[in-house]
N, C-alpha and C positions, 0 to 999 in steps of 0.2 A: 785473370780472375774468371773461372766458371761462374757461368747463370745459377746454375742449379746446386753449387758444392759438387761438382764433378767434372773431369776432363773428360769423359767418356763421352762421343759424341752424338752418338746412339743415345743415350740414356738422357741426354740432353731435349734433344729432338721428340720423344717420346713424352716425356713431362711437357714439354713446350706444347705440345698438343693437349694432351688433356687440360693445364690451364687454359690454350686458346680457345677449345670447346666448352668448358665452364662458366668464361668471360661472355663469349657469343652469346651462352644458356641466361645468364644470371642479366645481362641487358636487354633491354630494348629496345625494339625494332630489328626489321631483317636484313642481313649482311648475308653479300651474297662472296666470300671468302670460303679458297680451296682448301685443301687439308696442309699444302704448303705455306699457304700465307696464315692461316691458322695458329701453324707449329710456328711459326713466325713470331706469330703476334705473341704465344706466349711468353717466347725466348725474350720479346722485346719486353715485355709487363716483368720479366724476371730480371732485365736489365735495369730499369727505372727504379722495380721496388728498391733494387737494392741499391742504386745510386740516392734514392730518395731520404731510403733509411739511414744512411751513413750519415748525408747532409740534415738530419733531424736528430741523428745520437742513437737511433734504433738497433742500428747494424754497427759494428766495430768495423773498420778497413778490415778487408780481405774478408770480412764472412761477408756469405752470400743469404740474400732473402732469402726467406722461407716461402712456404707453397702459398699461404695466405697473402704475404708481401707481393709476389710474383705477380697472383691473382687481383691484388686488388692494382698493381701497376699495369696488366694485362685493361681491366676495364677504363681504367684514365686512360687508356691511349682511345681504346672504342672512343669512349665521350669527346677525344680531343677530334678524331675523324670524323664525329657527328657532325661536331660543330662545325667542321673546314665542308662537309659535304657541300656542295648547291641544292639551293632549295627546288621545290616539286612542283 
């Protein structure tokens, strides 16, 4: 099962990045995260949404989240790293 509704690995990578940049954009506080761990984080927010949505009814097996799904499992994982961070 593709992240993104594609096997193209490329195309993958690239989305994964713009959600990772949008997620980083849209929370708060500074993450100091490279454009790899970024493209990362998206592809991971694309893998949640859509594990998440399937186990809610949102997603049918084998379809993949969409950009919003991706996006909003992109920032749950931020929020879940907030919280494992050590404190300052």
């Amino acid at each position: 099962m593709a992240p993104f509704g594609s096997s193209n690995w490329l195309y993958i990578a690239l989305v994964g990045l713009v959600v990772g940049v949008l997620a980083r954009f849209l929370t708060p506080g500074r993450r100091r995260l490279g454009v790899i761990l970024t493209a990362l984080l998206g592809i991971g927010g694309a893998l949640l949404g859509t594990w998440a949505g399937q186990q809610f009814g949102w997603y049918a097996p084998g379809q993949a989240a969409g950009f919003l799904g991706a996006l909003l499992g992109a920032i749950a994982i931020l929020g879940v790293l907030q919280l494992l961070r050590p404190g300052r």
